[in-house]
C-alpha positions in Angstrom: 0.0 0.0 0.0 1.0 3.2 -0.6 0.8 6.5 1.3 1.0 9.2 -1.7 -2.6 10.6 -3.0 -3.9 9.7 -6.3 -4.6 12.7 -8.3 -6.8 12.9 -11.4 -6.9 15.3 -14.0 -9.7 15.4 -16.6 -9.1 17.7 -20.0 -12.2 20.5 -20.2 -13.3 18.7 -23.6 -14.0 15.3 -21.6 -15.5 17.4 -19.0 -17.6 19.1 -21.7 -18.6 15.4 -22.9 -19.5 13.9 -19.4 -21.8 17.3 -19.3 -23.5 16.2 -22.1 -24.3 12.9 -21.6 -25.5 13.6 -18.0 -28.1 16.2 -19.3 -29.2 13.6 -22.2 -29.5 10.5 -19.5 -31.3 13.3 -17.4 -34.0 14.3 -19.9 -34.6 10.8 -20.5 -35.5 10.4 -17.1 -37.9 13.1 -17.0 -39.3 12.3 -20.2 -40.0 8.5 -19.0 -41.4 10.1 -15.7 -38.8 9.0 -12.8 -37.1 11.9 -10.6 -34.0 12.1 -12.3 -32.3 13.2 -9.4 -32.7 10.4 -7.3 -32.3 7.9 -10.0 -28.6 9.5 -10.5 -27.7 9.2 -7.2 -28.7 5.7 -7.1 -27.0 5.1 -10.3 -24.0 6.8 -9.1 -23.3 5.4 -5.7 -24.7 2.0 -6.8 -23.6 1.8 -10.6 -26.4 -0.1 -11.0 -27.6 0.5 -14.1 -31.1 0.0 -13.5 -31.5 2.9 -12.2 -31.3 4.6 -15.5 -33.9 3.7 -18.1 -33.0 2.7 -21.7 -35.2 5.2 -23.0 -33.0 7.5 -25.9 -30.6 5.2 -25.2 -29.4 7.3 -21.7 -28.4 3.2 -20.0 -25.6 3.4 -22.2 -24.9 6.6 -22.4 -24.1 6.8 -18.8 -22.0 3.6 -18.7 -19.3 6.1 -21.0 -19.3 7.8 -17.6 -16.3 7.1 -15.6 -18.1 7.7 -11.7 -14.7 8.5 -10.3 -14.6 11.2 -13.1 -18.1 12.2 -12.4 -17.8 12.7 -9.3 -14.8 15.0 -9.5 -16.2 17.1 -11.8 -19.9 17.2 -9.8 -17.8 18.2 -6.3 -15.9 20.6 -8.3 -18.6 22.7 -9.9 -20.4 23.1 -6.8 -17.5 24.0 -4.8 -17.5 26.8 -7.6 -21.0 27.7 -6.6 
């Protein structure tokens, strides 16, 4: 085991990407009726896909999603806030 901290570094075009796909996987959600939010957050901290439907396509959409990724960029932009 190691003692040094992993750092991770994501380039503002896959940030841009990850961006896109969450507000597509989003908007299917709403469209099929679920509360997007919560279905995320399942989604996220389970990586369960089930949580997200397959409507548009948005179950493997979000699968492109890295979660480690996704997180960093979610904690970042509302640290921003």
């Amino acid at each position: 085991m190691t003692d040094k901290t992993i750092q991770f570094t994501i380039s503002d075009e896959h940030e841009k990407e990850m961006r896109e796909i969450l507000v597509s996987v989003y908007n299917s959600l709403v469209e099929k009726g679920y509360n997007p939010t919560s279905q995320l957050v399942g989604y996220i901290l389970s990586e369960d896909p089930t949580y997200i439907t397959t409507h548009n396509n948005a179950r493997s959409l979000i699968r492109k999603i890295d979660r480690d990724e996704l997180l960093q960029v979610l904690l970042k932009s509302y640290l921003k806030s």
